[in-house]
Steps between C-alpha positions, in 0.01 A plus 500: 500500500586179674264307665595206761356138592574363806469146600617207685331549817336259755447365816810327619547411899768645657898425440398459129554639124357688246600689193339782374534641108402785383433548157578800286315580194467850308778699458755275580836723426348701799505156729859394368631827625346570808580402864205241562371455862297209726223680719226365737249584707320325780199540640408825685903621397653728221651353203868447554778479312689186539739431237643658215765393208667768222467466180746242400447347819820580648341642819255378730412656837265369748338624806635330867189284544583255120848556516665147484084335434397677198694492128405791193626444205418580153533381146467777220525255191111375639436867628417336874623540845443243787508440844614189696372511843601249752501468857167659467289574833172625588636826486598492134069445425395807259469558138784547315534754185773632264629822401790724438684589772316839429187381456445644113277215394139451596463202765408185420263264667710382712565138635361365780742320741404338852710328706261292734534125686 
């Protein structure tokens, strides 16, 4: 079983950056091959899926609202996946987890991230 850190967040004012990791440990053949996945979910709101990048990375997808703000990407050889958000807005203020694409690993804590002036 693989089990996943997240971290990185913060509170950052509006029109700035952050970059989230996630950290794989466990069963890490399962992580390497697996299409790996940026979720959040803000207050009062269903997790979401935001982001996701196949297993070699040769893939991302993103929904409308981070398209052109937010960045996955992943690096197998240290078994962790991040996220560079910029451009972020109040909007983008949740906590932000990992996962497959098909959500086969138990969540993580999370990482808290609040965009505030």
């Amino acid at each position: 079983q693989v089990q996943v850190v997240e971290s990185g967040g913060g509170l950052v004012q509006p029109g700035g950056s952050l970059r989230l990791s996630c950290a794989a440990s466990g069963s890490l053949f399962s992580f390497r091959i697996n299409t790996m996945a940026w979720y959040r979910q803000a207050p009062g709101k269903q997790r979401e899926l935001l982001a996701s990048i196949s297993a070699i990375g040769g893939t991302t997808n993103y929904i409308d609202s981070v398209k052109g703000r937010f960045t996955i990407s992943r690096d197998n050889a240290k078994d962790t996946m991040y996220l560079q958000m910029d451009s972020l807005a109040p909007e983008d203020t949740a906590v932000y987890y990992c996962n497959t694409a098909n959500q086969l690993y138990r969540w993580g804590q999370g990482t808290r991230v609040t965009v505030s002036a």
